[in-house]
N, C-alpha and C positions, 0 to 999 in steps of 0.2 A: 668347503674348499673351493678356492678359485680353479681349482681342474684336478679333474679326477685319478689323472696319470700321475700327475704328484704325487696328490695324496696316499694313492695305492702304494706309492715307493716310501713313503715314511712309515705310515701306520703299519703296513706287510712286511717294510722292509728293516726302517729302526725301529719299530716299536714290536716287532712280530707276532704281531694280532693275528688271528685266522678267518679270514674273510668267510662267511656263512653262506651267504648270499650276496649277486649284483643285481641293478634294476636300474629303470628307467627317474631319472630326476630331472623335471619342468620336459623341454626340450631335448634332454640327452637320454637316450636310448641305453646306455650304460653307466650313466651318470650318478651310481648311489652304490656302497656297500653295507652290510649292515655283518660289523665283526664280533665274534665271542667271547666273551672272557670268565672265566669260572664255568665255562661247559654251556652258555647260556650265551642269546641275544641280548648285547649289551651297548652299542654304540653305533649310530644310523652315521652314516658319513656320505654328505651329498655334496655336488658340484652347485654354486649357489654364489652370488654377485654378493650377496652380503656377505662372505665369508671373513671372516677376522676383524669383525668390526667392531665388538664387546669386549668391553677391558675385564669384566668377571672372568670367571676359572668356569669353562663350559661344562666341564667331567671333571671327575674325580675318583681316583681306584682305591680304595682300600687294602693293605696289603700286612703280612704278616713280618717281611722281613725286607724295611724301608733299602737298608741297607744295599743288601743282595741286589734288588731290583735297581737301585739308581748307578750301582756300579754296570750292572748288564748293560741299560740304557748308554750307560758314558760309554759302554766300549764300542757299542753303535753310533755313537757318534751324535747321539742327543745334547743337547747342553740346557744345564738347567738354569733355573731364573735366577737373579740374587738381588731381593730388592734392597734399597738403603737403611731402612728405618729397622730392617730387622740383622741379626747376627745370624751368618748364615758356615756350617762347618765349609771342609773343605770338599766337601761333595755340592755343595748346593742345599744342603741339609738347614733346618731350621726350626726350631721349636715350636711345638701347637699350641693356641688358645685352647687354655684347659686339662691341657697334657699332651704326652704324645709327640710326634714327628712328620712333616710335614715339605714335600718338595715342588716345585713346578716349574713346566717347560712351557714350548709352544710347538705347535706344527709350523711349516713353512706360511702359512698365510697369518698366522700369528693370534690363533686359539689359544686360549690358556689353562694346563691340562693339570690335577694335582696328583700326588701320590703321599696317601696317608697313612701312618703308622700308627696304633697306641703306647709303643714302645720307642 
C-alpha cells in the first residue's frame, strides 16, 4: 500500500481482517501489518512505493460460500471487478476455469484480490 493508514481502514475496516501483528516496513516504524485469516498468518501488508503496480490478482481466498462473503463485502462498501470478456452475475460473480466461482476487487491503490468458490 501507498500508506499504511489506508490500508488499515480497508483491510480492518471493509474487509474485517484481524490485524496479528504491526511492524516496521523500509523506513516506517509502523509501516506493516500481517492479518489472519482461518486462525493463521495469512497476508503481510506493507507501506511500499511500488504498491498497485501488478495487473495479476496478488491473494486469493478460498471460501466455502462465494455467495455469503461477496454480499458481506458489498455491504462494506467493496465493489468488485467486472471484466468484459467474461459474463459476470449481478454480484460481480463469475464462472471459474475448470469449475467453480470466482470474484475480484481491489484495495484503494489498486491490488487485485480474488475470492474463490468450488461451488
Amino acid at each position: 500500500m501507498s500508506d499504511i493508514q489506508r490500508a488499515v481502514a480497508f483491510y480492518e475496516g471493509k474487509l474485517r481482517l484481524q490485524s496479528l501483528r504491526s511492524g516496521p516496513s523500509a523506513n516506517i516504524a509502523d509501516g506493516s501489518r500481517v492479518y489472519g485469516s482461518g486462525g493463521v498468518p495469512a497476508l503481510n501488508v506493507y507501506q511500499a512505493v511500488t504498491a498497485g503496480k501488478t495487473p495479476a490478482t496478488v491473494a486469493t481466498w478460498y471460501v466455502e460460500d462465494i455467495d455469503q462473503i461477496v454480499d458481506e463485502l458489498l455491504a462494506s462498501g467493496v465493489e468488485f471487478i467486472r471484466y468484459d470478456q467474461l459474463e459476470h452475475d449481478a454480484k460481480g460473480i463469475t464462472a471459474r476455469a475448470g469449475g467453480g466461482r470466482i470474484a475480484w476487487f481491489q484495495d484503494p491503490d489498486g491490488n487485485t484480490f480474488a475470492l474463490e468458490a468450488d461451488v
